[in-house]
C-alpha positions in Angstrom: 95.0 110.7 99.4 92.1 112.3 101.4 89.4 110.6 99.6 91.3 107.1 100.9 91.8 108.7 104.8 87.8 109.4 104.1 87.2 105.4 103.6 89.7 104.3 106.4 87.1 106.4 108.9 84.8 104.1 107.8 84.5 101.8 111.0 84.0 98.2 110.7 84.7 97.0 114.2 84.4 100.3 116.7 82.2 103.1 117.5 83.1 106.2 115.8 82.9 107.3 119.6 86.2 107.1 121.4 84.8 106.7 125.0 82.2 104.1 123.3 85.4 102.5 121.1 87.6 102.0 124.6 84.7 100.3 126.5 83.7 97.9 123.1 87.2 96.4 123.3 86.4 92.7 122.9 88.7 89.5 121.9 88.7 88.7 118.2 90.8 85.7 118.4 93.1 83.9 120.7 96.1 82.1 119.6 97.5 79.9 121.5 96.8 82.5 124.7 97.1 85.3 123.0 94.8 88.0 122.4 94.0 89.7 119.0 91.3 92.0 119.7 89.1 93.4 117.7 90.5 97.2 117.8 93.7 95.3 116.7 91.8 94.0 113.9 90.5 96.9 113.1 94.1 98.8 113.0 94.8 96.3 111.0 92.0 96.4 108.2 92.8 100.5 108.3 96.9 99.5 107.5 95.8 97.4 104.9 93.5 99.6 103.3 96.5 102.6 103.7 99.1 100.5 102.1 97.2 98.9 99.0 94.9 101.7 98.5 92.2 98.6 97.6 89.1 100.0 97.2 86.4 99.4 100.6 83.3 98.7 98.5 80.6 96.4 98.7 82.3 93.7 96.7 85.8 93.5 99.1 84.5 94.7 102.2 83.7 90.7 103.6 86.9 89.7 101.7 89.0 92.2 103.7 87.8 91.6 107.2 88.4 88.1 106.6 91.6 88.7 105.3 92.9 90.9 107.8 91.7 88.7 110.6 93.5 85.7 109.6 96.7 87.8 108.7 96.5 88.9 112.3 96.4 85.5 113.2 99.1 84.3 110.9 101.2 87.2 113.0 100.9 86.2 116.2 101.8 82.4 115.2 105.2 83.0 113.2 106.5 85.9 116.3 105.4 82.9 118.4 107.4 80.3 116.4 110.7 82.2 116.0 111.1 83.3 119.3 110.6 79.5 120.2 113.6 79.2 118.0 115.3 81.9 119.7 114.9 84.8 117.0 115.0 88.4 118.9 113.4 91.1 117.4 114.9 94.1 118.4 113.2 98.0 117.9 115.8 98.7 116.1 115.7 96.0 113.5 111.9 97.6 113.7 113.4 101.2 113.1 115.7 100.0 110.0 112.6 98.2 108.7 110.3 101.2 108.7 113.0 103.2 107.3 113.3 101.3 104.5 109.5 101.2 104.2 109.8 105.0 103.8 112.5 104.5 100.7 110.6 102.3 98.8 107.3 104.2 99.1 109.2 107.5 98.5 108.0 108.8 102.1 109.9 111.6 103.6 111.8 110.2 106.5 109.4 110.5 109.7 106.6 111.0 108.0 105.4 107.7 108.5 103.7 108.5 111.7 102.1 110.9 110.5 100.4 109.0 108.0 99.5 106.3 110.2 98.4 108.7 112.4 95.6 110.1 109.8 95.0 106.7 108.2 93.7 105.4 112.3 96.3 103.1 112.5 98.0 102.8 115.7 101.8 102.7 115.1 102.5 99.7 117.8 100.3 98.0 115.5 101.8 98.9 112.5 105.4 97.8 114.4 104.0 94.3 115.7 103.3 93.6 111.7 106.9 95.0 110.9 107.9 92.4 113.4 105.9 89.4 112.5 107.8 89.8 108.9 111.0 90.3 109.9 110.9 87.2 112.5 109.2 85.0 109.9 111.9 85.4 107.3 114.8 85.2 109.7 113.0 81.3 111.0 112.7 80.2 107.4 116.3 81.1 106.4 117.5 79.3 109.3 115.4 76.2 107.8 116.4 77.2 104.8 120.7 76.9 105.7 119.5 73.4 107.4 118.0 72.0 104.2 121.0 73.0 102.6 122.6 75.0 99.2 121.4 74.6 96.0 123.8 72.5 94.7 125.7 72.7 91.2 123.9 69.2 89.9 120.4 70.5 90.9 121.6 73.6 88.3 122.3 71.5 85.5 119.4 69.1 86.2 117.1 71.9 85.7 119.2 73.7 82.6 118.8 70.1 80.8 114.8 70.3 81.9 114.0 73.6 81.4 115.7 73.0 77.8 113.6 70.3 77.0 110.7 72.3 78.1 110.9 74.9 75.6 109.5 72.3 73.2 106.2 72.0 74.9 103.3 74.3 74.5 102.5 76.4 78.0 100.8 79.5 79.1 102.1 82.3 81.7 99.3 82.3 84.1 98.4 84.4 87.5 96.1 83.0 89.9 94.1 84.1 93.2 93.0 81.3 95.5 90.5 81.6 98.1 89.2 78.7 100.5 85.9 78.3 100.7 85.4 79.8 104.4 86.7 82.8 102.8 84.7 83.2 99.5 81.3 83.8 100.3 82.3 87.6 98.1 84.4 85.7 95.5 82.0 86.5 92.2 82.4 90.0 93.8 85.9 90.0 93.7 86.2 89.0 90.0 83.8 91.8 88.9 86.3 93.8 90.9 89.2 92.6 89.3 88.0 93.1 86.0 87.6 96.7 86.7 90.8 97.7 88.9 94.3 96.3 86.9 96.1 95.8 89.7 96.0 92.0 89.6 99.1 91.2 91.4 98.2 93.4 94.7 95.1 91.8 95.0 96.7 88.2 95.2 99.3 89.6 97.4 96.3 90.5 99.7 93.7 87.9 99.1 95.0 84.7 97.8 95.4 81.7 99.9 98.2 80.2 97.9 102.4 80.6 98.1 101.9 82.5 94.7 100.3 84.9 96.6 104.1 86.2 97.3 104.6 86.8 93.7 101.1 88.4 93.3 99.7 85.0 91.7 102.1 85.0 89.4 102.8 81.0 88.5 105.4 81.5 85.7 104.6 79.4 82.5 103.1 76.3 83.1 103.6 73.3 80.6 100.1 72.5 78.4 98.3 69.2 79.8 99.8 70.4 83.6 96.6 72.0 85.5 94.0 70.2 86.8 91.6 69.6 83.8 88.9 72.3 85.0 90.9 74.8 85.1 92.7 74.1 81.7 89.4 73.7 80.2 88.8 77.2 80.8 92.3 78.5 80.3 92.2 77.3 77.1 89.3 79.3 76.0 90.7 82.7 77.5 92.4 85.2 75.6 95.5 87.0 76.7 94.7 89.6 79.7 91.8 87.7 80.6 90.0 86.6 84.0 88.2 84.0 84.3 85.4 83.3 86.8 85.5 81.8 89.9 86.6 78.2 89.1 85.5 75.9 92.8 88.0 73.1 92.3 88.4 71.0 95.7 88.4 73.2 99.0 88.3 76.5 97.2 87.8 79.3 94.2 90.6 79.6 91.8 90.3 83.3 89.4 92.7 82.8 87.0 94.1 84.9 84.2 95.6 84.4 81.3 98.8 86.8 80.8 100.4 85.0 77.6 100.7 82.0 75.8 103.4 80.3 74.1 103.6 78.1 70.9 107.4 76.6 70.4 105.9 76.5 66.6 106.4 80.5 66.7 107.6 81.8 69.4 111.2 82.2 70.3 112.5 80.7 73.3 114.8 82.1 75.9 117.6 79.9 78.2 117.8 80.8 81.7 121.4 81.0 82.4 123.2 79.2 85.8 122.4 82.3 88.5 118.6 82.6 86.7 118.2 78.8 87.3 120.2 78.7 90.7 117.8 81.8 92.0 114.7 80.2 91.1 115.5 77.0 92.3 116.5 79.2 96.2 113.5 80.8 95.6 111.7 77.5 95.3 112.5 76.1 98.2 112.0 79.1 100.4 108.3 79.2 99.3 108.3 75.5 100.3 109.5 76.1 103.7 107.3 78.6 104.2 104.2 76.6 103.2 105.1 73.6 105.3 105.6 75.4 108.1 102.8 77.9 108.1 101.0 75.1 108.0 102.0 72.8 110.5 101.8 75.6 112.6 98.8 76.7 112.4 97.6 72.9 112.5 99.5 72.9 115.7 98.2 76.3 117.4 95.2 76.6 119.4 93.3 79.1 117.5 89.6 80.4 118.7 87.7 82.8 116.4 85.0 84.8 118.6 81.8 86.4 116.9 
């Protein structure tokens, strides 16, 4: 733990000075009006780096940044669009969040602060991101309750199809994708990847794709599916496997290969109805949440500064 609080004091936006830091306060971003600045930013990059214990090296250190600035970003814009909708955020929805924080990383209760404290994270900061998750899954389950339950035909429609698609060769892939803007480190971050197993946190963190929820994780996908570049080099990968950088369209797709199946030898399993009626929820909430991400950041006025 100290050799991590010895790479969060590592200062990528601020003077190591406190007088110097107060007076270098300058706007990172605006959205919409609204100010990120870059000691938020940098509160921000120190969070990240205490809660995924990624490694701040020469091959994630541009990655990061970037990261962390347009998750700052991607903030302000969903508390912006669910208190358009009405959606109050309350400090104690805050408290109960943090709380549970606590439990799941086996944190002594109030010993958060503490830790944020070391780590140079500001704890309204660290509240503001609480916030921004809380409001953005409260706006898409109210889209989610417009659109409608999954309904008991949809079930069956995709028990006979997922029947039929036990016949049909397919490989269980995982999958980080980054935008070209972003990937200017992206042959870094393989060589990365290919030394730290922790696949799935770095999707959660990096990726610019839904999977990205799932920590890349894209289920089994049917042979003959993918886009032929990338199935060209999935099918020359072995199980555990990660590929290189693959630039298909507007970005970088690293890839790897968890496990293959052949209905020739392998043994299929049938979902049953709730396995089929929770992925198909699940589905659809990653749906929502693209297409509205999306057209709302298409819709915000957003200004980068340098």
């Amino acid at each position: 733990m100290k050799k991590l609080f010895g790479l969060l004091t590592i200062s990528l936006f601020l003077s190591s000075n406190p007088v110097q830091a107060q007076n270098s306060v300058k706007i990172a971003a605006l959205v919409n009006g609204e100010i990120i600045s870059n000691q938020d930013v940098q509160n921000r990059i120190n969070s990240f780096l205490m809660t995924s214990q990624i490694p701040l090296n020469a091959q994630t250190k541009g990655m990061i940044v970037q990261k962390v600035l347009h998750s700052a970003i991607d903030e302000k814009i969903k508390i912006q669009a669910a208190e358009k909708d009405g959606i109050k955020i309350t400090d104690k929805d805050i408290d109960a969040a943090i709380a549970n924080f606590e439990k799941n990383n086996k944190i002594a209760k109030g010993e958060l602060k503490n830790i944020l404290k070391e780590a140079k994270v500001s704890e309204k900061s660290f509240r503001e991101q609480m916030k921004a998750d809380l409001a953005w899954v409260r706006f898409l389950r109210n889209k989610l309750r417009m659109e409608g339950n999954i309904t008991q035909s949809e079930i069956e429609q995709a028990l006979i199809e997922a029947k039929e698609d036990l016949n049909t060769p397919k490989y269980q892939i995982s999958e980080i994708f980054v935008k070209k803007a972003k990937a200017k480190d992206i042959q870094d971050l393989v060589e990365n990847l290919r030394k730290d197993p922790r696949f799935e946190l770095y999707a959660m963190k990096f990726s610019d794709s839904p999977s990205a929820a799932k920590g890349g994780n894209l289920g089994w996908v049917n042979q003959g599916k993918l886009p032929e570049k990338l199935e060209e080099v999935i099918l020359g990968m072995k199980e555990g496997e990660i590929s290189d950088a693959i630039l298909l369209n507007d970005g970088y797709y690293i890839i790897r290969l968890n496990q293959k199946f052949n209905p020739k030898k392998d043994k299929p399993t049938i979902p049953n109805e709730e396995e089929i009626k929770n992925y198909l929820t699940n589905q659809k909430m990653e749906t929502l949440a693209q297409k509205y991400l999306q057209d709302l950041r298409q819709q915000a006025v957003i200004e980068i500064r340098n």
